[in-house]
LUMKOL-704045 format. One record per atom (N, C-alpha, C, O): x, y, z negated. Coordinates in steps of 0.2 Angstrom, whole numbers, plus 5000, padded with zeros to 4 digits. Layout:
<mises>
XYZ...
</mises>
This chain:
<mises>
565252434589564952484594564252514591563852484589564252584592563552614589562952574595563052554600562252574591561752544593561052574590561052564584560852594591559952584588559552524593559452514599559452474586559152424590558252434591557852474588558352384598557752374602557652444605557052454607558152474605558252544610558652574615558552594621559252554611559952574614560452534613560652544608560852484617561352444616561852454619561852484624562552414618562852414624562852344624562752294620563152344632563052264636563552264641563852324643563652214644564052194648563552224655562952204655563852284661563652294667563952274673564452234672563952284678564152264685565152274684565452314682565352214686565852214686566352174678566952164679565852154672565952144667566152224664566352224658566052284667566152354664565752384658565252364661565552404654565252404646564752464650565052494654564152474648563952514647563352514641563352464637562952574640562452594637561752564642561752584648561352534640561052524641560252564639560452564633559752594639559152624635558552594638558552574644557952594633557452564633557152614630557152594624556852674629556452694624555852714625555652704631555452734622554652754625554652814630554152834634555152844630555352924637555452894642554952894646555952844643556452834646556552764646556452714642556752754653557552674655558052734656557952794656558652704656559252704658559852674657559852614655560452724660561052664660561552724659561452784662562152714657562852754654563452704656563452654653563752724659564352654659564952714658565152764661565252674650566052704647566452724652566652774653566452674658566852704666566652754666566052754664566952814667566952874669566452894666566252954668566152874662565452924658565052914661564552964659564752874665564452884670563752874671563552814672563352904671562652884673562352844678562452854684562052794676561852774684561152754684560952724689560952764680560252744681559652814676559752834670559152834678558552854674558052864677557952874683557552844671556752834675556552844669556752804664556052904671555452914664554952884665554752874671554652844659554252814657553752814664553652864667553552774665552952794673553052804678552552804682553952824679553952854685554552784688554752734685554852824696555252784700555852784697555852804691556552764699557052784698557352834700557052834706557752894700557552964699558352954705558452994711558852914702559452904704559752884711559252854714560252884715560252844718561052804717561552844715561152724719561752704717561752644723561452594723562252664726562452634733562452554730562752544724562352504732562252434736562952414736563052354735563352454738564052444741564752454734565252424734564552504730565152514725565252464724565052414726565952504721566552434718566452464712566452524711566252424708566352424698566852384698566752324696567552424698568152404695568452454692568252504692568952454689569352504684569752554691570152534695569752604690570152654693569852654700570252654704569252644701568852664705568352674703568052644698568052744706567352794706566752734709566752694714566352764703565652724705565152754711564752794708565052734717564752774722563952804720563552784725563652834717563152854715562952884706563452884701562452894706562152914701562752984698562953024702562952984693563153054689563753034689563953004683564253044693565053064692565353134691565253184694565853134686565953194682566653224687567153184687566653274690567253294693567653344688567353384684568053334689568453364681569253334682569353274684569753374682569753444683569953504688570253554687569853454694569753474700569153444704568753394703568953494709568353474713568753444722569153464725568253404722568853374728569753374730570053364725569853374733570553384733570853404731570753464730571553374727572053424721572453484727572853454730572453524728572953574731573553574729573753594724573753544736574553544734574953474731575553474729574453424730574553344729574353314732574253264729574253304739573953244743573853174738573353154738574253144734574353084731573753104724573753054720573453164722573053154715572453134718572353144724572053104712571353074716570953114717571053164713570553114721569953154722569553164718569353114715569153234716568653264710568853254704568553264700569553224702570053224697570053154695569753104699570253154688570353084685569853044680569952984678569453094679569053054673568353024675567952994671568353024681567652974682567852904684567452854684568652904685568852824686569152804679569452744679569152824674569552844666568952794663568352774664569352774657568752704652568652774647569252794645567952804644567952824639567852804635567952744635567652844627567752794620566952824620566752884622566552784617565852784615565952844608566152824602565752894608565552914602565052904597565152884591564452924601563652884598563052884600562852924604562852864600562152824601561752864594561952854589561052914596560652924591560052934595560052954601559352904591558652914593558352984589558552994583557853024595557553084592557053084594556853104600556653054590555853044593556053004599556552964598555553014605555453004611556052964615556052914618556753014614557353014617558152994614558352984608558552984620559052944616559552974619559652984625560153014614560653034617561153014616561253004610561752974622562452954622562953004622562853054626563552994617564053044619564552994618564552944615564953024624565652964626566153044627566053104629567053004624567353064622567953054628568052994629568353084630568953094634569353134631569253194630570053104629570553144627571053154630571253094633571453204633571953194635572753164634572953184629572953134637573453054635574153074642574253134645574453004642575053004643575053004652575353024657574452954650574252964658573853014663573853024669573553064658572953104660573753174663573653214668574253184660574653214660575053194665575353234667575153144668575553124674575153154679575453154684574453184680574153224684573953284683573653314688573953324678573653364674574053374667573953344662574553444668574853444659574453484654574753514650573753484656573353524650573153474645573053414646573153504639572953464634572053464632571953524631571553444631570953424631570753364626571053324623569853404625569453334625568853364628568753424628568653314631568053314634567753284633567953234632566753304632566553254629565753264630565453304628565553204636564853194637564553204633564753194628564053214633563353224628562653204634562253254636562453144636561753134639561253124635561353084630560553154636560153124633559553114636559253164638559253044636558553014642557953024639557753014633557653054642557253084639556653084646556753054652556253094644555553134649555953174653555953164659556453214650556753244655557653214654557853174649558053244659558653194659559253274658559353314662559553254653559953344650560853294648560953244645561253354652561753334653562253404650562353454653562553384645563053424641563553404643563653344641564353444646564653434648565353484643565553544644565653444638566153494633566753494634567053444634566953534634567753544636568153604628567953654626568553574627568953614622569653604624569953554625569853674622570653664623570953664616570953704612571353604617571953574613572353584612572553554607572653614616573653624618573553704616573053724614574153734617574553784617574453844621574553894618574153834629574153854633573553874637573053834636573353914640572853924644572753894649573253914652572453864652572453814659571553834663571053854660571653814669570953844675570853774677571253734680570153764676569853694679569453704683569153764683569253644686568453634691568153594686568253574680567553594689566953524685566453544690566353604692566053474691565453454693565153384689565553334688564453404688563953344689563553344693563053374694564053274700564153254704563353214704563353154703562853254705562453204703562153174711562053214716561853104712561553074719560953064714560853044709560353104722559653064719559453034725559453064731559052974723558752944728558152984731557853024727557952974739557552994742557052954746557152894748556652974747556052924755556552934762556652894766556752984763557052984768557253064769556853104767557853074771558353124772558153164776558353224776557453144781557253174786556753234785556753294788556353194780555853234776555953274769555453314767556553274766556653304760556953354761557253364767556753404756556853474756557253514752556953514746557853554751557953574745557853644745558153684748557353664740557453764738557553774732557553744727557753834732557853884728558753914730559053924725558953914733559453914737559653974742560253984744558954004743558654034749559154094748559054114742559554134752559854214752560554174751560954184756560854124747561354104742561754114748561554084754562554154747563054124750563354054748563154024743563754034756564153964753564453954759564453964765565053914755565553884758565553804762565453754760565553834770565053774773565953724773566353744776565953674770566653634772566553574778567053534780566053554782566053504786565953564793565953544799566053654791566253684798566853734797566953784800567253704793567753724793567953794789568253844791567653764783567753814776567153884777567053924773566953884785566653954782566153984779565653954779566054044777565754074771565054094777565054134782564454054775563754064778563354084772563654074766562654124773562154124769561454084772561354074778561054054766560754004766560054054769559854104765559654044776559354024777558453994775558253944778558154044770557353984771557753924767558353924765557253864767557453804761557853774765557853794771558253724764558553704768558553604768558553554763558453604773558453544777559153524780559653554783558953434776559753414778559753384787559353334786559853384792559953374798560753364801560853354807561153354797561953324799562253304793561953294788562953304794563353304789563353374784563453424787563153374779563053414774563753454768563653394766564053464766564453484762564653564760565153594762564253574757563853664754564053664748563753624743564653734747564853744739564353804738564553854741563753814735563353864735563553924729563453924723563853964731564254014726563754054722563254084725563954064715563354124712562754114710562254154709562654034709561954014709561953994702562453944701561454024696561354004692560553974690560253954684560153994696559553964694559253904696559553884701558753864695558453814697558553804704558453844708558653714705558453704713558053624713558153564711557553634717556953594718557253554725557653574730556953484723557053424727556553394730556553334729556153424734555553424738555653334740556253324741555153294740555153224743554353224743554053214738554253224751553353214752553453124753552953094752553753104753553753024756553652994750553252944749554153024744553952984737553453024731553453014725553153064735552853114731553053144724552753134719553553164725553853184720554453254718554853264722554353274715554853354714555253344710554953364704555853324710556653354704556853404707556953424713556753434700557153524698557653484693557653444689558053534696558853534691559053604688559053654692559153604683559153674680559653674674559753634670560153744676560853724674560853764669560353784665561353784668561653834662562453834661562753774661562753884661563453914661563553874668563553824666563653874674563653844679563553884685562953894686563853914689564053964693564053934702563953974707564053854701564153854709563553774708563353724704563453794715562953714717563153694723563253714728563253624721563453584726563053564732562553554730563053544737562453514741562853464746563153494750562753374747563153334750562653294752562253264748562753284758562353194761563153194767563453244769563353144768563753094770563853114781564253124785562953104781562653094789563053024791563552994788562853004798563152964800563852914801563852854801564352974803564752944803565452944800565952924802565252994792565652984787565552934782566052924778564852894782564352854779564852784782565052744778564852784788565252714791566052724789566452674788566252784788566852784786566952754779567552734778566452764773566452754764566352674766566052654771566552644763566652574763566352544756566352484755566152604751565752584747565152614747564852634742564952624753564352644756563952604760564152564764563352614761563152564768562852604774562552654774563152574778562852634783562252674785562152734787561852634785561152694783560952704775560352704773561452704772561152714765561252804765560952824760561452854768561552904769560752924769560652974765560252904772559552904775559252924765558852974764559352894762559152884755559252914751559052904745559752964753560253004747560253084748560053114754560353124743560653184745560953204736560653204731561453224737561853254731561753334729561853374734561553344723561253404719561653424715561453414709562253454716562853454710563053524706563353564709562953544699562953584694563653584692563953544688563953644696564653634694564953714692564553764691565653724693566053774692566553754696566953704696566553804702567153754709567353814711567053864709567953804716568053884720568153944714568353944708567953984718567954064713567454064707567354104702567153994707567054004699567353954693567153944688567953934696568253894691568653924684569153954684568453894678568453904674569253914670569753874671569353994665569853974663570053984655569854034652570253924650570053924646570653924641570953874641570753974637571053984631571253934626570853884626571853934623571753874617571353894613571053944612571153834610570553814604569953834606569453834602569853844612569253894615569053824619569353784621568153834619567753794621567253804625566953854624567253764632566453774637566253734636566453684633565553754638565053684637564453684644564053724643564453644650563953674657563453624655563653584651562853624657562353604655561753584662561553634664561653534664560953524670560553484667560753434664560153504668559253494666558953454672558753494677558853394671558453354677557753344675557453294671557353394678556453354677556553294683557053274686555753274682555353264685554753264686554453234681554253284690553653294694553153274698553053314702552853214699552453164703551953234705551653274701551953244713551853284718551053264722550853294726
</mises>
């Protein structure tokens, strides 16, 4: 397994599941092979940035409740499958580690997904997908997509990202302000966003058309994450609220209080349609800022 020692290893995580581990002068963090997944980052100095429910199950073919799950190559719901899993297949998928490299300061993991025998019993596009994180002062998330097969094929994708909070009551999200979006906890319809917005219920906002920065206001933990995309056309916005939170069984019931989901995606009418041999690549940019 790639390594740079006394920096970056892999190790046995939660559940005996392998991840990446980092220790570097930027940065903590954590990568687990399961679904590519991030689940931990903290620059040097600062809190933990993430948030990662109490309650997951760390087993194979279950999604890990928190931190950076990759939705791919559908966003929620398959249409017209009740039986495919939800936000697609590859966040419950074991990836293959490509590498581990240090650059100065920072350390970037790349984990590869190819499409297989199984990937095709829900999906007949042929692919590779291939994470690129690197922990840094700042936390930058390259997400690659190339077509392999024959044919042209139209996907979703989101990084599904949760960030922890002081409390849900008091945090704030802007830059958002004018943006159309698709309200889904009122019944798909299409509202425009209001001033900054405050979470006060069940939340779930596909924000259409949005490629600029969005700020993560928390006066409790004094602290500001900006997420900042590239090639990424929709933003996501989720908190659970009360009593969809008692419904997650890999959730805790006031763990809702602690979270809100900021996700960098292509969903809806901006879902992506991609050529043979032809390659995308979406990009979010996670600061952080002690306020």
């Amino acid at each position: 397994m790639p390594a740079v020692a006394g920096i970056a290893e892999v190790v046995e995580g939660n559940g005996g599941l392998p991840k990446v581990r980092i220790n570097s002068p930027a940065a903590r963090g954590e990568m687990y092979l399961h679904g590519a997944h991030v689940t931990s980052w903290q620059p040097r100095g600062a809190d933990e940035v993430l948030f990662v429910s109490a309650h997951s199950r760390w087993e194979d073919g279950r999604p890990i409740r928190g931190g950076i799950p990759i939705c791919f190559p559908w966003f929620g719901n398959r249409a017209g499958d009740s039986r495919a899993p939800a936000h697609g297949f590859v966040r419950t998928k074991a990836w293959e580690l490509q590498s581990i490299a240090q650059n100065q300061d920072s350390v970037t993991v790349s984990m590869v997904c190819d499409s297989n025998e199984t990937t095709k019993k829900w999906w007949p596009a042929e692919f590779r997908l291939v994470h690129r994180v690197t922990f840094g002062a700042e936390l930058t998330l390259e997400l690659s997509l190339t077509n392999t097969g024959r044919a042209t094929f139209t996907f979703e994708e989101a990084l599904h990202a949760y960030f922890r909070v002081g409390s849900i009551h008091t945090a704030r999200v802007r830059g958002l302000e004018a943006a159309q979006y698709i309200d889904k906890a009122d019944g798909n319809l299409h509202k425009t966003q209001t001033g900054e917005l405050a979470i006060v219920a069940e939340t779930d906002r596909m924000y259409l058309n949005t490629d600029h920065p969005v700020d993560l206001e928390d006066p409790l933990l004094h602290r500001r994450i900006c997420v900042t995309k590239e090639n990424s056309l929709s933003t996501v916005i989720w908190n659970p609220w009360i009593q969809k939170a008692y419904a997650l069984r890999d959730m805790g019931d006031d763990e809702w209080m602690r979270m809100v989901c900021i996700e960098a995606g292509n969903v809806a009418g901006s879902a992506v349609d991609l050529a043979p041999g032809r390659h995308h690549t979406m990009k979010a940019i996670i600061s952080y800022k002690q306020a």
